[in-house]
Gaussian input, Z-matrix of N, CA and C with variables (Angstrom, degrees):
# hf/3-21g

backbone

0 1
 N
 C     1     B1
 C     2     B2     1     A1
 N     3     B3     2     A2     1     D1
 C     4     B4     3     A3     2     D2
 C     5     B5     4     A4     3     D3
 N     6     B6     5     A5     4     D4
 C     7     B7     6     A6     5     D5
 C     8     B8     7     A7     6     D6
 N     9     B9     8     A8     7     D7
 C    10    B10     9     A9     8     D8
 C    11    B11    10    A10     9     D9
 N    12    B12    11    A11    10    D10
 C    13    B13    12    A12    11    D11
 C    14    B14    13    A13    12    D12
 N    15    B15    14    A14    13    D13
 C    16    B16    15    A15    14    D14
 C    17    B17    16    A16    15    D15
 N    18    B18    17    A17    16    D16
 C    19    B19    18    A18    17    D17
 C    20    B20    19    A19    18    D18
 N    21    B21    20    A20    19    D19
 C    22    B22    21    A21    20    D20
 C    23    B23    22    A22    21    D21
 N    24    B24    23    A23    22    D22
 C    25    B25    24    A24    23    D23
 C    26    B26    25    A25    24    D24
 N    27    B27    26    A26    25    D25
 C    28    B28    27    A27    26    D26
 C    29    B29    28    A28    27    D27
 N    30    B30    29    A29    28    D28
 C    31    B31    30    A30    29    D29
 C    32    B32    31    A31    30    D30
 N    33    B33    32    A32    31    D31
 C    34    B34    33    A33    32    D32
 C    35    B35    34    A34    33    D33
 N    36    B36    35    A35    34    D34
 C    37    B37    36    A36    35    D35
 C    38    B38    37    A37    36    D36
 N    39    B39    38    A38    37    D37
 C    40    B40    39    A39    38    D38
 C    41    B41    40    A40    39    D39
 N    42    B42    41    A41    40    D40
 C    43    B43    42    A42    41    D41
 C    44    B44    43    A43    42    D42
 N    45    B45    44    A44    43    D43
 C    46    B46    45    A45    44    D44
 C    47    B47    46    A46    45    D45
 N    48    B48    47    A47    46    D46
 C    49    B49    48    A48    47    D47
 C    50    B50    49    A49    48    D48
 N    51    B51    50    A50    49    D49
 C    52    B52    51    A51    50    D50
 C    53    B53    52    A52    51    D51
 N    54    B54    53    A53    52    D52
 C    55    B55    54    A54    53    D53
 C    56    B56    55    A55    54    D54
 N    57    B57    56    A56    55    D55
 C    58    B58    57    A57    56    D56
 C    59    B59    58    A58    57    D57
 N    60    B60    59    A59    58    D58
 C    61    B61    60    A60    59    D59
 C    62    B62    61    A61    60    D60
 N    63    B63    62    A62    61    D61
 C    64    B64    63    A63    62    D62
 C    65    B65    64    A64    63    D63
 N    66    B66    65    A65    64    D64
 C    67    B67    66    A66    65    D65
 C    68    B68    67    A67    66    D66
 N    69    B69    68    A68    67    D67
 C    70    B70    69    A69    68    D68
 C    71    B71    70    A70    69    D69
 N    72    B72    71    A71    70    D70
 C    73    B73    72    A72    71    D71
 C    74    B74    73    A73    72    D72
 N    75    B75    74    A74    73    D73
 C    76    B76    75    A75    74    D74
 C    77    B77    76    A76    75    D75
 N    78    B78    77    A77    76    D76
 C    79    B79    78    A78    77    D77
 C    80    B80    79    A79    78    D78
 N    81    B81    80    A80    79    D79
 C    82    B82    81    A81    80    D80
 C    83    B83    82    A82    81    D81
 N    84    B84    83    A83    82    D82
 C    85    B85    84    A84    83    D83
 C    86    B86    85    A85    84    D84
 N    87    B87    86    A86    85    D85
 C    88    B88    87    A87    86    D86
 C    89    B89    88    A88    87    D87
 N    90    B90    89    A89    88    D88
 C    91    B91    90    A90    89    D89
 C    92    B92    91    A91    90    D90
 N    93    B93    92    A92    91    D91
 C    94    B94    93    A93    92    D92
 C    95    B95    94    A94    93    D93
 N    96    B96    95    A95    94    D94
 C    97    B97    96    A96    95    D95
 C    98    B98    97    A97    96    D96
 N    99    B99    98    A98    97    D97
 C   100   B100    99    A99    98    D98
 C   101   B101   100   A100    99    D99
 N   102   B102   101   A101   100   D100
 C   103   B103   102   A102   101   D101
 C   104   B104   103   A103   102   D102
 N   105   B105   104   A104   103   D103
 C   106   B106   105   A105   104   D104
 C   107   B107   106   A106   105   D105
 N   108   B108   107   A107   106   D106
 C   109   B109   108   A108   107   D107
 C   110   B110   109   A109   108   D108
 N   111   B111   110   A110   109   D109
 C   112   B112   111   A111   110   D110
 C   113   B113   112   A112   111   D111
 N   114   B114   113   A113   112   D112
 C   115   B115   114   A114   113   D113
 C   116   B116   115   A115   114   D114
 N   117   B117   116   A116   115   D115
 C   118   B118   117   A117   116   D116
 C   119   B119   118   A118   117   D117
 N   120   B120   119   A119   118   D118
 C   121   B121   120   A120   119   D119
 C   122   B122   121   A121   120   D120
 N   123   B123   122   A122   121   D121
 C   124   B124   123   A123   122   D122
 C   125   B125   124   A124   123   D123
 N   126   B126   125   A125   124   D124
 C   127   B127   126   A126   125   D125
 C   128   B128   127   A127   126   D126
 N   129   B129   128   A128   127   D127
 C   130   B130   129   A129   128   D128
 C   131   B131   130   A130   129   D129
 N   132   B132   131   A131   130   D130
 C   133   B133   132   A132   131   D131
 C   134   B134   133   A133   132   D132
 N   135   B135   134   A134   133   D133
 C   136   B136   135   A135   134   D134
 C   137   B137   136   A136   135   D135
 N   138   B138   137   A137   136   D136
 C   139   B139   138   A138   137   D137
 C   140   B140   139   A139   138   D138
 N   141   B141   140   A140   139   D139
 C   142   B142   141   A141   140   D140
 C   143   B143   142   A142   141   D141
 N   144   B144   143   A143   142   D142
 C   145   B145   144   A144   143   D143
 C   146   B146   145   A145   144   D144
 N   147   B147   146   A146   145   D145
 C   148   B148   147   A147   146   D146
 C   149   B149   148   A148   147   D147
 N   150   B150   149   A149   148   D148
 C   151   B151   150   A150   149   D149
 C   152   B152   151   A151   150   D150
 N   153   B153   152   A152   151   D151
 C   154   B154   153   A153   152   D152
 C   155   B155   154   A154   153   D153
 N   156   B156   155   A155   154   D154
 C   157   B157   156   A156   155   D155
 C   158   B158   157   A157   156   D156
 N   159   B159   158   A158   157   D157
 C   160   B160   159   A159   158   D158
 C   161   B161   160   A160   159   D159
 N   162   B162   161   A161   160   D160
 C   163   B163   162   A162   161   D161
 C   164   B164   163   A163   162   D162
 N   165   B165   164   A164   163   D163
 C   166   B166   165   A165   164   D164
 C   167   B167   166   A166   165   D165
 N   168   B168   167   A167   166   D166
 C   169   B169   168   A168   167   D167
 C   170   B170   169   A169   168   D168
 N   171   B171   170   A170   169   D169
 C   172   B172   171   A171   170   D170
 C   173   B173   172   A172   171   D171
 N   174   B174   173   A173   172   D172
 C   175   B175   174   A174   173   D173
 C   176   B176   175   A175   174   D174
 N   177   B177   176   A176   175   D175
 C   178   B178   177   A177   176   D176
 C   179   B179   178   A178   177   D177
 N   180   B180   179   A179   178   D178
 C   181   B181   180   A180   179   D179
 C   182   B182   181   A181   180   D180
 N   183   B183   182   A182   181   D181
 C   184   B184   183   A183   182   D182
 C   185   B185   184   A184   183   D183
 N   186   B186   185   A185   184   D184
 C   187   B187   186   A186   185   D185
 C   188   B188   187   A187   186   D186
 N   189   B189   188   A188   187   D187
 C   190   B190   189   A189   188   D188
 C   191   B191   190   A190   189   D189
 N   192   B192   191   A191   190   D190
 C   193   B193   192   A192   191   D191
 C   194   B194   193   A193   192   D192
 N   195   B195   194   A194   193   D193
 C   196   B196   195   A195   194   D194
 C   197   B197   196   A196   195   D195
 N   198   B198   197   A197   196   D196
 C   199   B199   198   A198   197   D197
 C   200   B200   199   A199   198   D198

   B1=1.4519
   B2=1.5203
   B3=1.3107
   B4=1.7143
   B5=1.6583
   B6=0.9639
   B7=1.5098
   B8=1.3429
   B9=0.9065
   B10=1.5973
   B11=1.4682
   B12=1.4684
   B13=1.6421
   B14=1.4216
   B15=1.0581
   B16=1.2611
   B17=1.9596
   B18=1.4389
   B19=1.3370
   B20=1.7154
   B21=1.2855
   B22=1.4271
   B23=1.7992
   B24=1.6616
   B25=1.0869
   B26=1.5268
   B27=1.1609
   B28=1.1837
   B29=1.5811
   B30=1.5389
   B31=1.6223
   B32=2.0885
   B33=1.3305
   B34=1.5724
   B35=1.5498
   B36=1.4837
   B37=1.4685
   B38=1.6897
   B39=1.0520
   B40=1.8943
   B41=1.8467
   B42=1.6105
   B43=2.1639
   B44=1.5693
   B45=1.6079
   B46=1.4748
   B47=1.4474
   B48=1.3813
   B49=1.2483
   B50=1.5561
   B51=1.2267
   B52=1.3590
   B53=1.8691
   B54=1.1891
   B55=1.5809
   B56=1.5923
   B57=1.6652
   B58=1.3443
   B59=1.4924
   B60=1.4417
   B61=1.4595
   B62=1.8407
   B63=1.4206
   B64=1.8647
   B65=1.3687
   B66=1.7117
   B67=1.8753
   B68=1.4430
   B69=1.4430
   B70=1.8671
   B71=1.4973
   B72=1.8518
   B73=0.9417
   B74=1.4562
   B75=1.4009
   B76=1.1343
   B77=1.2522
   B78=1.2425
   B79=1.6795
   B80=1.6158
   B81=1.5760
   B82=1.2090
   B83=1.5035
   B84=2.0244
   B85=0.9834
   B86=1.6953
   B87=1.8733
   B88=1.2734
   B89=1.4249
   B90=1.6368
   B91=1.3377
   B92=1.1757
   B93=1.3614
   B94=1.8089
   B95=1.8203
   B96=1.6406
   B97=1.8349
   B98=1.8662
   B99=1.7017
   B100=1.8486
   B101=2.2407
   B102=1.3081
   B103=1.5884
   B104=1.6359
   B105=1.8197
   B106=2.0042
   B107=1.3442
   B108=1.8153
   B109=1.6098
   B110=1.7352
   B111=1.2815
   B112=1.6687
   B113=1.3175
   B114=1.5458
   B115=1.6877
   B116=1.2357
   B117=1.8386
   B118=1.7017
   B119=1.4572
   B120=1.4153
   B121=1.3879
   B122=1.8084
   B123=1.1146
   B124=1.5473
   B125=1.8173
   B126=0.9815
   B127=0.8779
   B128=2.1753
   B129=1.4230
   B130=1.5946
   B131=1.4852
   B132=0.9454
   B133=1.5293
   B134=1.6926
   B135=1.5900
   B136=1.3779
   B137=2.0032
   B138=1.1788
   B139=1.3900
   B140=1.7899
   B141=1.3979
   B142=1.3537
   B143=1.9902
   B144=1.1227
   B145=1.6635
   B146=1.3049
   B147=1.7148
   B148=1.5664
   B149=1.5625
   B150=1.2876
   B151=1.8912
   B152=1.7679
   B153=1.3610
   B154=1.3260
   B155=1.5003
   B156=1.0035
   B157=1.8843
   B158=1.6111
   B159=1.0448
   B160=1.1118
   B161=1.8021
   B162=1.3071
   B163=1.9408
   B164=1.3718
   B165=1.3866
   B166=1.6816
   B167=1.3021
   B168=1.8959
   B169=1.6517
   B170=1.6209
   B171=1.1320
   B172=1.3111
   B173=1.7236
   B174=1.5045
   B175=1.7790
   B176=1.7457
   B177=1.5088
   B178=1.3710
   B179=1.8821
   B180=1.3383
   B181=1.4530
   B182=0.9952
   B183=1.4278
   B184=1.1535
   B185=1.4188
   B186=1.7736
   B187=1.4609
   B188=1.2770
   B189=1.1442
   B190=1.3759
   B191=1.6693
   B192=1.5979
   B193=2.0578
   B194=1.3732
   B195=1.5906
   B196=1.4847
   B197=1.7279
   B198=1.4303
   B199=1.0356
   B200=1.5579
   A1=107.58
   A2=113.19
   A3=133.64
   A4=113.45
   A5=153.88
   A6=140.74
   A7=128.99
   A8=102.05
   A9=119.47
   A10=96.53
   A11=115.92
   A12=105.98
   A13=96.19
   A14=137.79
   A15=138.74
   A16=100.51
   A17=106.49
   A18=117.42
   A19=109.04
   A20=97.50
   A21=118.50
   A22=122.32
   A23=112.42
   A24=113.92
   A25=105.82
   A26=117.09
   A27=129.97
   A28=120.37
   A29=130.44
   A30=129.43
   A31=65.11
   A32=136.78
   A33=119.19
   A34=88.24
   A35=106.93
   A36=116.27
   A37=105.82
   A38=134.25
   A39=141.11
   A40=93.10
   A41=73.22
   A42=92.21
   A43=101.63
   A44=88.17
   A45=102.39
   A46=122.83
   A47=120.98
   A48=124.53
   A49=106.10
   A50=117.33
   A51=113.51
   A52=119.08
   A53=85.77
   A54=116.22
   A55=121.38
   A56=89.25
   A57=111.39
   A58=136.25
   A59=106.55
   A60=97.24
   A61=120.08
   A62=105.95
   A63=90.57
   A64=107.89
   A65=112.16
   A66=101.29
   A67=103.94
   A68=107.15
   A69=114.41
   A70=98.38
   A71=143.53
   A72=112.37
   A73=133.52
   A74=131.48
   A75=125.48
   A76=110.94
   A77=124.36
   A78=121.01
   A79=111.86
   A80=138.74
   A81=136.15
   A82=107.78
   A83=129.82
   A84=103.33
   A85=78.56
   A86=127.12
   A87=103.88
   A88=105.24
   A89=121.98
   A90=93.49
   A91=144.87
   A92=120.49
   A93=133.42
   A94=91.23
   A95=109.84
   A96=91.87
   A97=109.75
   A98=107.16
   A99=94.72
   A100=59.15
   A101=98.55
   A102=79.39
   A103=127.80
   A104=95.26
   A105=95.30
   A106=117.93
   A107=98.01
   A108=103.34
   A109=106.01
   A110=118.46
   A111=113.67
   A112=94.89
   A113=130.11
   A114=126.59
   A115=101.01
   A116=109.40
   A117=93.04
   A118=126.14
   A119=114.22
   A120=122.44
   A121=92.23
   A122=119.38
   A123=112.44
   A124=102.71
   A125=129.57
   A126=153.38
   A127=131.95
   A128=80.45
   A129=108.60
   A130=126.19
   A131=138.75
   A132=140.12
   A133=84.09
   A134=91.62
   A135=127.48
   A136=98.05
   A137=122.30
   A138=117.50
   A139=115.20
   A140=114.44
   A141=134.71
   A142=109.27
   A143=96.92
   A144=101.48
   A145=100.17
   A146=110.13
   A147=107.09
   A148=135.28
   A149=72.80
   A150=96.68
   A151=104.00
   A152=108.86
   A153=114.02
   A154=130.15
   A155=104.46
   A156=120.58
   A157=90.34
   A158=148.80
   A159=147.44
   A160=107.74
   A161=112.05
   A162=135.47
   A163=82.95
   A164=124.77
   A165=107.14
   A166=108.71
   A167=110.86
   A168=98.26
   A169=107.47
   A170=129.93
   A171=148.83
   A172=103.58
   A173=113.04
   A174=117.50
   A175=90.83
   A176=115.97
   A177=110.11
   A178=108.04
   A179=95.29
   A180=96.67
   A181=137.92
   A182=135.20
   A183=149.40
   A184=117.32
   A185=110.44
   A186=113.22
   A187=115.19
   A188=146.05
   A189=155.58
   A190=103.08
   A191=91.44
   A192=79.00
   A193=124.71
   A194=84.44
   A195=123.86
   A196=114.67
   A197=153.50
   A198=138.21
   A199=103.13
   D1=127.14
   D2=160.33
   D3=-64.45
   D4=102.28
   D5=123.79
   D6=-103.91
   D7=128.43
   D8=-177.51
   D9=-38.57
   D10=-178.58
   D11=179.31
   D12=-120.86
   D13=14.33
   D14=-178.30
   D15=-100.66
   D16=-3.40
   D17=-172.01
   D18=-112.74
   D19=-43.91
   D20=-171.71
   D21=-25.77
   D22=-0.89
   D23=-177.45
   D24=-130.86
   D25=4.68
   D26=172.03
   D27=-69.74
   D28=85.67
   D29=-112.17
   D30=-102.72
   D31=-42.81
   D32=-159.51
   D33=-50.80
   D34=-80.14
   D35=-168.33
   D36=-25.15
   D37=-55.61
   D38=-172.13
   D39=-39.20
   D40=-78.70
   D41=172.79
   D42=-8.26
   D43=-78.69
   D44=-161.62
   D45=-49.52
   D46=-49.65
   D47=-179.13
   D48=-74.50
   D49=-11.60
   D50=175.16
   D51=-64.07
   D52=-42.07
   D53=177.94
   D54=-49.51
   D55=-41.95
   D56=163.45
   D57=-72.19
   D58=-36.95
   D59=158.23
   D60=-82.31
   D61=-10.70
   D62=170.69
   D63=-83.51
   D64=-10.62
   D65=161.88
   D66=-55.83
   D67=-55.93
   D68=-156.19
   D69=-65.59
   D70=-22.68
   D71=151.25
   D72=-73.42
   D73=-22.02
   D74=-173.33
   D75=-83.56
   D76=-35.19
   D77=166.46
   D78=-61.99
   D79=-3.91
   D80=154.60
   D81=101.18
   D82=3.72
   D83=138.01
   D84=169.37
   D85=-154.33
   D86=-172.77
   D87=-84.20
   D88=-41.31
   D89=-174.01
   D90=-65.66
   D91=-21.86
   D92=172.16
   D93=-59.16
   D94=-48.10
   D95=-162.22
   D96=-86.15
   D97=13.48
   D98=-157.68
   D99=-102.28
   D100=-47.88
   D101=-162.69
   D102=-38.84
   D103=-52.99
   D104=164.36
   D105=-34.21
   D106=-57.69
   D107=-156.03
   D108=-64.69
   D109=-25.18
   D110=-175.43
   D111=-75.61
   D112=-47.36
   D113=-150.24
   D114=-67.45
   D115=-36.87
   D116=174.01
   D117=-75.67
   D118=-30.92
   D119=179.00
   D120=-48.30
   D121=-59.77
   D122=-147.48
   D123=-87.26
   D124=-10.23
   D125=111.25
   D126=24.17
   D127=-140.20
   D128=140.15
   D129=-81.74
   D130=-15.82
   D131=156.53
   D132=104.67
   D133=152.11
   D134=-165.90
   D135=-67.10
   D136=-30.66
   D137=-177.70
   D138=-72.60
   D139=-19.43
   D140=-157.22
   D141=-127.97
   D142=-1.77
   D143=-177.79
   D144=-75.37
   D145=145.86
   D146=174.41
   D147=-66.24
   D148=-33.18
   D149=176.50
   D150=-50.98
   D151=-53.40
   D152=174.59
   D153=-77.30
   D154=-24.47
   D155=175.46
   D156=-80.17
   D157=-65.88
   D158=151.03
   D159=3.81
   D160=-82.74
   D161=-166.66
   D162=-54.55
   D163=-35.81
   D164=-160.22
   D165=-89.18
   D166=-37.16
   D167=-177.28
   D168=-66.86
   D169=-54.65
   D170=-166.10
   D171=-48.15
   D172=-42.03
   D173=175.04
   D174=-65.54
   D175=-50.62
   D176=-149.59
   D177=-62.65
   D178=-38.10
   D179=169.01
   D180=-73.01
   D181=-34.57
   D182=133.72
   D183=-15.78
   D184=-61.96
   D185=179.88
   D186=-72.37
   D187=-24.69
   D188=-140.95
   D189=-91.51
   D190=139.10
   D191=172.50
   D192=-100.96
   D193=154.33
   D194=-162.95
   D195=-43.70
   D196=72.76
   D197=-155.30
   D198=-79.18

């Protein structure tokens, strides 16, 4: 994972990209998971792709407090 360092504490974004590399392991490495992740981006568009709706619910729950 890349983050700028002006970002680097930004714990959703971490989440998120975290999320993203247990896609890139379960799809079996980058090209099987960059190929999904582009076909949906270009696709259904990058706001609505699963791969990415995915990083966001999974950060959102994760981040969210604990009741």
């Amino acid at each position: 994972i890349f983050v700028r360092e002006d970002c680097w504490r930004e714990r959703p974004l971490i989440v998120h990209e975290l999320v993203h590399v247990a896609q890139y392991e379960r799809f079996g490495g980058i090209e099987p998971f960059l190929r999904k992740y582009l076909t949906e981006c270009l696709t259904v568009g990058y706001p609505e792709a699963p791969l990415e709706q995915e990083a966001i619910a999974v950060a959102a729950k994760w981040l969210s407090p604990r009741s």
